[in-house]
N, C-alpha and C positions, 0 to 999 in steps of 0.2 A: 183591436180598435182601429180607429180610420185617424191617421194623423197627418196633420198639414205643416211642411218645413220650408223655412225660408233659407238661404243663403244653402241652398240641397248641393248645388255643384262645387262649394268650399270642400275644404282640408279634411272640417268636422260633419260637415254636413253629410257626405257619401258616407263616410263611417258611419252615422247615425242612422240613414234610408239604410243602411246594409243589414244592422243590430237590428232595426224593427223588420225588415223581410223575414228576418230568420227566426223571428220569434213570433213570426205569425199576421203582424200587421199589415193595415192596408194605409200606402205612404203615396200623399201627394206633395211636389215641391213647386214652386215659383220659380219659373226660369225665363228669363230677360233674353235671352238670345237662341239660336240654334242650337253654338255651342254647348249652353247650360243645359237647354233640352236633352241634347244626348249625353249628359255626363249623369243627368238625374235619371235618366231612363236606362242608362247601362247599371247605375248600384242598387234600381230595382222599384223605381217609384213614378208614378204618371204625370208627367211633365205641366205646369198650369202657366200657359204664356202671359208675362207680365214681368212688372216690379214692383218695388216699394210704393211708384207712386201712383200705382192702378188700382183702386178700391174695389173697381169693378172685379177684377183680377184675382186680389183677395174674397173676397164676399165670396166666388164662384170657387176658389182650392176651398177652402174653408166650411162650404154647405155641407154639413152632415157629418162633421169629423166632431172628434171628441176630445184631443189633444192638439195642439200647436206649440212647434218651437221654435223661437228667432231666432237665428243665429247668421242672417247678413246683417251686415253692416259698412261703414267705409272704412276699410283697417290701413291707414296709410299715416303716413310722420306730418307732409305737407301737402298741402293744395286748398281751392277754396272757398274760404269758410261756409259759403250759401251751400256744397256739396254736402261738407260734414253735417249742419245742420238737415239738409232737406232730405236727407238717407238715413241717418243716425237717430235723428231727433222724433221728424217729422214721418220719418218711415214708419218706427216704433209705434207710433199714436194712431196712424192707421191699420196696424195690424190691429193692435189694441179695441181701435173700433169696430174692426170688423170681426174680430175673434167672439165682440158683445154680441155684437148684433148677429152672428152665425150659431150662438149660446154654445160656445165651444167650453165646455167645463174647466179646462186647465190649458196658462201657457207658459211653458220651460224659457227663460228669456238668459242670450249666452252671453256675461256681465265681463267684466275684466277690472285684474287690481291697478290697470292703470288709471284708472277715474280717479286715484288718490294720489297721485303725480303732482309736485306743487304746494304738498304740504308737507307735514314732517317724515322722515326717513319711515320707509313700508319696510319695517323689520318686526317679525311677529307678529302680523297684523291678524284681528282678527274680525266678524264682521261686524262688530262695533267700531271700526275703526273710524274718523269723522273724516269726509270728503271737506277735503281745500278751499276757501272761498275763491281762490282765484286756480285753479288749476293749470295743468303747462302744458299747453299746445292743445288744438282742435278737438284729436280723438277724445284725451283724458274729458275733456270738456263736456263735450255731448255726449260719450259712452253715458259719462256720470247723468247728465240730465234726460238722458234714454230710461236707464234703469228706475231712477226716482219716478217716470211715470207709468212704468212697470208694475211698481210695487203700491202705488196708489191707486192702479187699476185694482185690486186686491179685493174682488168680494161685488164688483158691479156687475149687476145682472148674473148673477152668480157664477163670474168667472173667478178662480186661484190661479193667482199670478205668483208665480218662482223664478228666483235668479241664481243663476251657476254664475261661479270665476272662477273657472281656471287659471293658473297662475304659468307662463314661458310652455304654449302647447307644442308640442312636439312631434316627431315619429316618420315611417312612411310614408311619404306620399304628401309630406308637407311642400306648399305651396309658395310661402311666405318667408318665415324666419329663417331657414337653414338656409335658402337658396340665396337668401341677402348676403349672407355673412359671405357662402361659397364665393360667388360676386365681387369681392369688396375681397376676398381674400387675393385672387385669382386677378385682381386689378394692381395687388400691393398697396391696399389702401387701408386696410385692415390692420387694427393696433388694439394693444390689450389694453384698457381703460385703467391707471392705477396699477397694472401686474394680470388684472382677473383674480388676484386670489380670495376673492368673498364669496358669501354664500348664495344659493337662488334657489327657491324653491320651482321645480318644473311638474308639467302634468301629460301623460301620455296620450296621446289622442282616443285612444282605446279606453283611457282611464275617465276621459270628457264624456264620453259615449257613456257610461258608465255610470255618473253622476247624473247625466238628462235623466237618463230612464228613472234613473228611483227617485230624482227630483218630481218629475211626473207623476209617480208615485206616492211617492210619500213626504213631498215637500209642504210643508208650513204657510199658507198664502200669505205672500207680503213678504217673506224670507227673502235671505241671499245665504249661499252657503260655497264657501270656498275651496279649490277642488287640487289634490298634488300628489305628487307621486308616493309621497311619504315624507323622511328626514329631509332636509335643506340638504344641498350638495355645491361644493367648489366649483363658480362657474368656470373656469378657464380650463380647470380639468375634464367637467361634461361637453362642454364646445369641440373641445379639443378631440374627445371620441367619436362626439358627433360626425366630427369630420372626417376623422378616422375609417367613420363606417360607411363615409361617402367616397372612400380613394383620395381625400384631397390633404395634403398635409400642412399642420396646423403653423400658423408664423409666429416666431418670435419676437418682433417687433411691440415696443410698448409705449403709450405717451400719459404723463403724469395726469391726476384728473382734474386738478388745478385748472391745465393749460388745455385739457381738454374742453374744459366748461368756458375757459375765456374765446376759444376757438368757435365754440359752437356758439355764440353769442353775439358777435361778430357775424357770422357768418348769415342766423338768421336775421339779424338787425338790415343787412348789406342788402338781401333777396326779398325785404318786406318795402325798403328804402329805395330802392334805386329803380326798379325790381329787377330782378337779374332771370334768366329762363330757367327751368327746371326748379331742383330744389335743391337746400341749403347741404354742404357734405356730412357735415354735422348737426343734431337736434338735441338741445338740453331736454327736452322728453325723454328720449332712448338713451340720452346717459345715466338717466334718472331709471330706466330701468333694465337697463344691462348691462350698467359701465358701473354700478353700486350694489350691496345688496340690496336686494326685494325675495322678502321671505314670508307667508302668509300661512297659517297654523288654518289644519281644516278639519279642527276635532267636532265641531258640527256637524257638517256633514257626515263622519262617522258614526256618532253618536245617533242623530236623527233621522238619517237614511240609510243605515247600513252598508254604507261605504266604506270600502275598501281599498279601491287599487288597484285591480288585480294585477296588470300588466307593470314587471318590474323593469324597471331601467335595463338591467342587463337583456331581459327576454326584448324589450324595444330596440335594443342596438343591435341585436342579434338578426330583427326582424327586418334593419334595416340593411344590414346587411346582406339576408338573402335577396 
């Protein structure tokens, strides 16, 4: 089939353009710059210059494909608000629009459990789980109000709209989360929240990849279905191979979560008030979800999609260490 991807030069995205080349497909992606161009054209898909806020852009990736999957977004702790909204929110709505108007039969939209950031502890959760009235911080905010108009697109003009979460993605060639922590390790700035020793459910990026296609597939329209490597695992332990499997070693430094949470509260109270440049060192959002547990059960997705996983943690560390 002929499918159209947003956010093609991300972490998940080349994975994705890679999985549908090999399986036959014809992949187009949306790339904002040069750069994007040539990262969607080397995993194997025909670059469509634009972004989120080009309709034109989209309407033109989008003629004659049969599937679309979202998966840009602004993935960031701080900056502002008009960004998060006019890329998260409003990006969403226009893909939306155009995926109608191009009668794109199905589109895979890539959600995340931090939209429930804000309300009660994300232990167990599953996708009934209720989204916060007030949510904590920009992303959780708009992801959440991205998805809701995802899934209410559900059946217009006979598109099926589907939402993956992934829950902590990970792996090779991650852009984002590993490199932060490395960062922040390598700065001496890095401290284990409480010890690290709770649980966290993770998802391999291979294992994302994995869950698009049969969401595509076989997903439910209006659905959300959440995506992980398997059993829960101790975060301080999986960081710590993580790192491991990067040459960087892992620091023993820890500060209580108490004083973590009065720290980062503070701090962005100081950067919203004063304003201060850059952004705040700490964010009660990302203590909320890598300084506690967040563990999310993805027996739906099993059950309904015949997911599995395949790629286990160890074959992932493995992978990253070649």
């Amino acid at each position: 089939m002929r499918v159209f991807v947003t956010g093609g030069s991300g972490f998940v995205g080349k994975r994705l353009i890679e999985a549908l080349k090999t399986r036959g497909d014809e992949v187009r992606a949306l790339a904002r710059s040069d750069k994007a161009a040539g990262a969607v054209r080397e995993a194997g898909a025909e670059p469509v210059r634009g972004d989120l806020d080009d309709a034109e852009a989209l309407r033109r990736g989008m003629e004659g494909c049969e599937a679309v999957v979202h998966a840009a977004a602004t993935v960031k702790t701080w900056g502002p608000r008009e960004e998060f909204f006019r890329v998260n929110v409003e990006g969403t709505q226009r893909v939306l629009d155009a995926a109608r108007a191009a009668k794109v039969k199905v589109l895979v939209h890539v959600g995340t459990e931090a939209m429930f950031v804000g309300g009660r502890p994300i232990v167990e959760a599953d996708e009934s789980w209720p989204r916060p009235e007030k949510p904590l911080g920009l992303y959780p905010l708009t992801k959440g109000l991205a998805e809701e108009r995802v899934r209410a697109a559900n059946g217009q003009d006979g598109l099926r709209t589907v939402v993956v979460r992934p829950r902590f993605i990970w792996g090779k060639g991650d852009m984002a989360v590993l490199p932060e922590i490395i960062a922040k390790v390598r700065s001496g700035q890095f401290r284990w929240i409480g010890g690290g020793h709770y649980q966290t459910s993770t998802c391999h990026v291979a294992n994302v990849v994995e869950g698009l296609l049969l969401a595509m597939e076989k997903g439910r329209g209006g659905e959300a279905y959440f995506l992980t490597d398997g059993p829960p695992v101790e975060f301080r332990a999986f960081v710590t191979r993580m790192l491991d499997a990067s040459g960087v070693k892992a620091p023993e430094g820890e500060v209580p979560r108490a004083v973590a949470h009065v720290l980062a509260t503070v701090a962005e109270t100081a950067w919203r008030v004063l304003p201060l440049e850059g952004e705040p060192p700490l964010h009660r959002s990302v203590l909320k979800l890598i300084g506690e547990e967040v563990t999310v059960n993805d027996a739906k997705a099993r059950a309904e999609l015949g997911y599995v996983g395949h790629m286990t943690r160890e074959a992932g560390l493995a992978e990253m260490r070649g």
